[in-house]
N, C-alpha and C positions, 0 to 999 in steps of 0.2 A: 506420357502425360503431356499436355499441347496446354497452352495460352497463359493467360494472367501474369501471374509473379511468382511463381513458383518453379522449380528445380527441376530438369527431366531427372526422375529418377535413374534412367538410366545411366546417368553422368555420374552415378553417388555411388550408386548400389549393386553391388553383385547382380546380375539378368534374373537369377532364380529368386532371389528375394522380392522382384514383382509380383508373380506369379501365384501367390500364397493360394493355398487350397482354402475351401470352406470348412470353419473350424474354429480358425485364429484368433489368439485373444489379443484383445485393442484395451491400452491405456488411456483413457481420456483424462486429462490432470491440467484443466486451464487455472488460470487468474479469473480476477472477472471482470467484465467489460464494463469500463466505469460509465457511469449515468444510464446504460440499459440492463443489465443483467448480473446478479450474483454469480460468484463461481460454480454454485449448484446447480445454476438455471442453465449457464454457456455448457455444462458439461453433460446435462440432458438434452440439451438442443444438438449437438455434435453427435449425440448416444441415438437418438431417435430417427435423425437423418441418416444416418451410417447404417444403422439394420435395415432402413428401407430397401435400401444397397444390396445389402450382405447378409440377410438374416440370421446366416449360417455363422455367423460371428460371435465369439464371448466378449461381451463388452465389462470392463470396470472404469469407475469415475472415480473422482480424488477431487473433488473439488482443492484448489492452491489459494495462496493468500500470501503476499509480500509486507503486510504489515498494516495495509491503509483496511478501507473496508470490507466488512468478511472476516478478519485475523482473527476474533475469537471466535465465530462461529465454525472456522476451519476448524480450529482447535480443538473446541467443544467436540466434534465430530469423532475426532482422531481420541481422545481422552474420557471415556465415556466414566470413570470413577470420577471424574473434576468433576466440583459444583461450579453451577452456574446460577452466578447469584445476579441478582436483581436487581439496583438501587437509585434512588429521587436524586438526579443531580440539573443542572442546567445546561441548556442547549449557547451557540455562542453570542445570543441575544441576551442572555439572562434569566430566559422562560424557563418554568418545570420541564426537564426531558425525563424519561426513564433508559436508561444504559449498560448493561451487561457487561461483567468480568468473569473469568475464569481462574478459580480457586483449585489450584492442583497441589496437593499436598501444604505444605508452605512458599509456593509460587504463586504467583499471580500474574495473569494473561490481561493486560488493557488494549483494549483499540482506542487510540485518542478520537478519532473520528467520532466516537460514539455520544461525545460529550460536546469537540470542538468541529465537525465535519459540516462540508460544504452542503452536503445532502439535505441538512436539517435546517437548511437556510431555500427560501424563492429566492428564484434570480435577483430581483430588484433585492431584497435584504444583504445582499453580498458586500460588505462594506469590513476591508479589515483595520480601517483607523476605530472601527468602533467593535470587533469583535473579540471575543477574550475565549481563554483555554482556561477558564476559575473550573467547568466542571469536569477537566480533565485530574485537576487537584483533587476534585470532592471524592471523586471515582479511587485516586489514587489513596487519599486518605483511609475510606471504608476497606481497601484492602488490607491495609496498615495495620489497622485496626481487628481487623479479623483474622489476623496471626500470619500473614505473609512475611517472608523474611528478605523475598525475592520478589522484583514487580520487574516483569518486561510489558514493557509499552510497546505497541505497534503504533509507527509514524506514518500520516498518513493521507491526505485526505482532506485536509483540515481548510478550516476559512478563517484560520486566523492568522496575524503576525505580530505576535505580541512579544518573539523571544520566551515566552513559558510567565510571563509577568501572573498572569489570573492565574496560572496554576498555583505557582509560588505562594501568591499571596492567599488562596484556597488552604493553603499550608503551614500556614502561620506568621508569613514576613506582611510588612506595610510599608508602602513605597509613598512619600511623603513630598508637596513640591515645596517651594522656599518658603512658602508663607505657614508650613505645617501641615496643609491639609491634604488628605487622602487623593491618590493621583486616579484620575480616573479611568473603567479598563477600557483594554483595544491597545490595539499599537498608535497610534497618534499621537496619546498622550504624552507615550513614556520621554519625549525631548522636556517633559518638567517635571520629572523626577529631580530628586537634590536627598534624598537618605532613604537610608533603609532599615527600617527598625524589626526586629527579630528574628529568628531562625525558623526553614523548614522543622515540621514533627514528621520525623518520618522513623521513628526509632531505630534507626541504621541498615534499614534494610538497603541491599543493593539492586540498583537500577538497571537494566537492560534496555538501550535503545534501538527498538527493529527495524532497522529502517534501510530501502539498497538506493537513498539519496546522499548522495556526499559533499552537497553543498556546505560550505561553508556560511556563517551565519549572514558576511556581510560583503560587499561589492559586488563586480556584475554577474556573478555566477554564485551571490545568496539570496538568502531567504526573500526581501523586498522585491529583487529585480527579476529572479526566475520564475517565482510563485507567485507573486504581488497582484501581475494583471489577471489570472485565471481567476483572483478570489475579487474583482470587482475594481481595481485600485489603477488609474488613470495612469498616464508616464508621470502628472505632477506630483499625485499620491504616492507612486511609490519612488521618487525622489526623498518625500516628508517622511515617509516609512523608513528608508533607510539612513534619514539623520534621527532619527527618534531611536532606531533601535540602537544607532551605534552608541546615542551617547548615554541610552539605560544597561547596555553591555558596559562598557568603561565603569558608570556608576556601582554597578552591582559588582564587579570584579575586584573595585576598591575596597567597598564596604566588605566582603569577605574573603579578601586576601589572595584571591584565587585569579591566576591573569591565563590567557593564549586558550580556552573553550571556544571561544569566537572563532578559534581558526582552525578549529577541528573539523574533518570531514562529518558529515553529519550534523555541522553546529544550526544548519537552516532547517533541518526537515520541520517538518509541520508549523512552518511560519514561526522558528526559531527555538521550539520547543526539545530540542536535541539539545540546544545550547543550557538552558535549565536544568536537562538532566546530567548533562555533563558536568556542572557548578554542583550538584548532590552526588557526587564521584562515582555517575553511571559511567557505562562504557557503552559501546556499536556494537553490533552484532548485523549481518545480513539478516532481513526480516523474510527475505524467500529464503537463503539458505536455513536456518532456523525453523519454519513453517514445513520445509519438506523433510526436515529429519522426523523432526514429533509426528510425521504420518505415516511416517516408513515410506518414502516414497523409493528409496532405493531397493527395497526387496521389492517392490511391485514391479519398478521396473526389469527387475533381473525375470520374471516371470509374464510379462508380455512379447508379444513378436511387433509391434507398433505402437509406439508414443505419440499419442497429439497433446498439444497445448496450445494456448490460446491467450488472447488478451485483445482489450479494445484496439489501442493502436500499437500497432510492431513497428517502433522506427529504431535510431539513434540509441535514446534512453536506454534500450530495452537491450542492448550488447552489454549494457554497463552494470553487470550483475542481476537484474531484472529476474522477474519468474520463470518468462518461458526458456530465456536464456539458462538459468540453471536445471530449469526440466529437460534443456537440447545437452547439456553437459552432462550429464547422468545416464542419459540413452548413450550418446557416444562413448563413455566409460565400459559400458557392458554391451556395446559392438548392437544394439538397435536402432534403426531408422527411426526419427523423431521430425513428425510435419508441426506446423503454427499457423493454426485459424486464425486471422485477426478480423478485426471489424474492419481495420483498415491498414494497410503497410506502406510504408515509404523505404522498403529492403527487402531487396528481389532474392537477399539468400544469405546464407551465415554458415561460418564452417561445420558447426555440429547437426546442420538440419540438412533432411532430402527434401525439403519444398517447403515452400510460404504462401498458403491465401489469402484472400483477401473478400468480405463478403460484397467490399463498394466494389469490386470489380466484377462481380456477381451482377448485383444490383443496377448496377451502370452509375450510381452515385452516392454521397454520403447521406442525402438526405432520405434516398430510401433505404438506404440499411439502416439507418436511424428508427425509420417510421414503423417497421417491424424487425424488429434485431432477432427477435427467437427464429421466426421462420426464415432469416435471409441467412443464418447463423444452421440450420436443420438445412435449408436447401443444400448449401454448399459444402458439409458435411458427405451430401447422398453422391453430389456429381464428383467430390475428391474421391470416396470408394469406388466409385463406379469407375474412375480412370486408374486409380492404384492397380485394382485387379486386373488392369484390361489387357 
C-alpha cells in the first residue's frame, strides 16, 4: 500500500493476509459522517466502491451509531420487534418537530438530537443562549408514559446548552427568577434563575446516558467551552454560558439536595444534558459501546476476513472511546485487520488498525470532499481495494 495516511500493511500484517483470494467477506460497520452522510449512506458508499474493485467479494454493512445522530435508526434496524413510535414534540426553537423513539419491550431508545440537534437548526439559527432541550423532555415524557421502565438517551449532536433546563422543565419542574416569574429557555437565561419549584414525572424509571463524551459539565474542557463555539456561541457568549450554567447547576443542586453531577464525566454532553440526567439518578454508559452490542457486531466481526469503519473526522476525539475506535478493538480481539475511512484524519495510525484514509487526501481538499462526500467516499473505497489485494 503507498501514500496518504495510511499503514503499509505490510508493517501490520502477516504477507499472506494481503493477498486474499476472490471470495472474501468484508465488514463494512461506519459511524456516520456528520453533516454529509448517515451511517447507512457512508456504508453503501464504501460497499459500492469496493465491488467495483472486487466484485468477487461478500460485502456486509452494519450501519454504527455512538449515541448522537442515527442512534435510534441504528437501533430500530438491529431490533426489528421494537416499535417505532412517532410523536409531536419541538425542535430547539420551539417549532412543531416530529421525532422518533424506540420502544423495546419496557426500554426506550431516545436520540436527544431528534428533539434538540444542530441539524434542525440553519446555520444563521444556531444560537445556544436561546436554544432549549424542552423537546428532548416531551420525547422523554411520552416514553414514560407508554410503559417504559428504562429510557436510554443518546447524547449527541445537540445545539443546545442549557444543562437539561427545557428538558427538566418539559418534565414538570419551573425555574423561577427573583421577581417569580418564569425563566426563560436557552442557556443565557439560566444566570437568573433563583428556585425551583417541582419535581421531574418520570415515574422512576431509570435513565441511561449514551454518550463516549466525558466532559465534564463546567470549565475549559465542559459543556460552554468545548461545545459552545460549534453551536454558534462567540468566545464572549460562551464565557456568559459558562457563568449562567454554573450558577443554574449550584441552584438546582441546592434545591434538591443533590451536589458533584457537574463533575461527573459525561456531565457536558449535549450542552449539559448528561448533567440533568445524572440529577434523575441516570448513570453513562458508552453510546458506541452499547450501539455495538444490540447489533451483534462482535459475532459479525468474528465471521468477516476485513473490517472497515468509518466516520467524518478521525483525529484525537476518536482514540477516546469513539466508534471506530471500538469497531478497531473488536477486529483486534478476534485477530482481524480493521482499516478507517474518514472524510478526513489528523492520525496516520492507531494500534488496533492496518491503515487510515482519508477522502481529503483523495480529493486534494476538504472542500471537495465536502462537495460530493458519497462519491469521494465510493471512489476511495475502490482505490483502498484495489491496493489491499495488490
Amino acid at each position: 500500500m503507498n501514500g496518504g495516511d495510511s499503514i503499509p500493511a505490510s508493517d501490520y500484517l502477516p504477507s499472506a493476509a494481503i493477498l486474499y483470494p476472490l471470495g472474501v467477506r468484508i465488514l463494512i460497520a461506519p459511524d456516520k459522517f456528520a453533516g454529509t452522510m448517515s451511517a447507512g449512506e457512508a456504508a453503501d458508499a464504501v460497499a459500492a466502491g469496493w465491488l467495483r474493485a472486487r466484485p468477487g467479494d461478500t460485502i456486509a454493512t452494519l450501519p454504527l451509531a455512538d449515541g448522537g445522530p442515527g442512534f435510534v435508526e441504528v437501533l430500530a434496524r438491529a431490533k426489528p420487534a421494537a416499535q417505532l413510535r412517532t410523536v409531536d414534540v419541538v425542535d430547539p426553537l420551539g417549532r412543531p418537530v416530529k421525532a422518533d423513539y424506540l420502544l423495546d419491550g419496557d426500554t426506550a431508545y431516545i436520540e436527544s438530537a431528534a428533539a434538540c440537534g444542530l441539524h434542525l437548526l440553519a446555520p444563521e439559527e444556531r444560537d445556544p443562549v436561546r436554544t432549549t432541550s424542552y423537546g428532548v423532555g416531551l420525547l422523554i415524557g411520552h416514553a414514560v408514559e407508554s410503559g417504559a421502565r428504562r429510557v436510554v438517551i443518546g447524547l449527541g449532536g445537540s445545539s443546545t446548552n442549557d444543562a437539561g433546563a427545557g428538558m427538566l422543565t418539559a418534565l414538570g419542574c419551573v425555574f423561577r427568577d427573583i421577581a417569580g416569574e418564569p425563566v426563560p429557555y436557552g442557556g443565557g437565561g439560566l444566570t437568573s434563575v433563583h428556585t425551583v419549584e417541582g419535581q421531574p414525572r418520570t415515574r422512576g424509571v431509570i435513565f441511561t446516558a449514551a454518550t463516549d463524551v466525558d466532559s465534564p459539565l463546567l470549565g475549559p474542557h465542559g459543556a460552554s467551552h468545548v461545545f459552545g463555539p460549534q453551536k454558534g456561541a462567540d468566545p464572549r457568549t460562551v464565557e456568559h454560558l459558562e457563568r449562567a450554567v454554573g450558577h443554574f447547576a449550584r441552584t438546582l443542586e441546592d434545591a434538591l439536595g443533590l451536589h458533584g453531577a457537574a463533575d461527573n464525566p459525561g456531565a457536558g454532553a449535549a450542552g449539559g444534558l448528561g448533567f440533568a440526567l445524572f440529577l434523575l439518578g441516570g448513570h453513562r454508559e458508552s453510546g458506541a459501546r452499547l450501539t455495538c452490542e444490540a447489533v451483534g457486531l462482535d459475532a459479525e466481526i468474528a465471521e468477516a476476513d476485513l473490517v472497515i469503519s468509518g466516520e467524518g473526522s478521525f483525529d484525537a476525539q476518536s482514540l477516546r472511546g469513539k466508534l471506530a475506535a471500538e469497531v478497531a478493538s473488536g477486529a483486534a480481539a478476534h485477530g482481524r485487520p480493521c482499516i478507517v475511512m474518514a472524510g478526513r484524519s489528523e492520525l496516520a495510525s492507531h494500534p488496533d488498525l492496518a491503515g487510515v484514509y482519508s477522502v481529503t487526501e483523495l480529493v486534494g481538499s476538504a472542500e471537495a470532499a465536502m462537495a460530493a462526500p458519497v462519491e469521494g467516499l465510493s471512489a476511495l473505497a475502490e482505490k483502498v481495494a484495489k491496493e489491499w489485494h495488490e
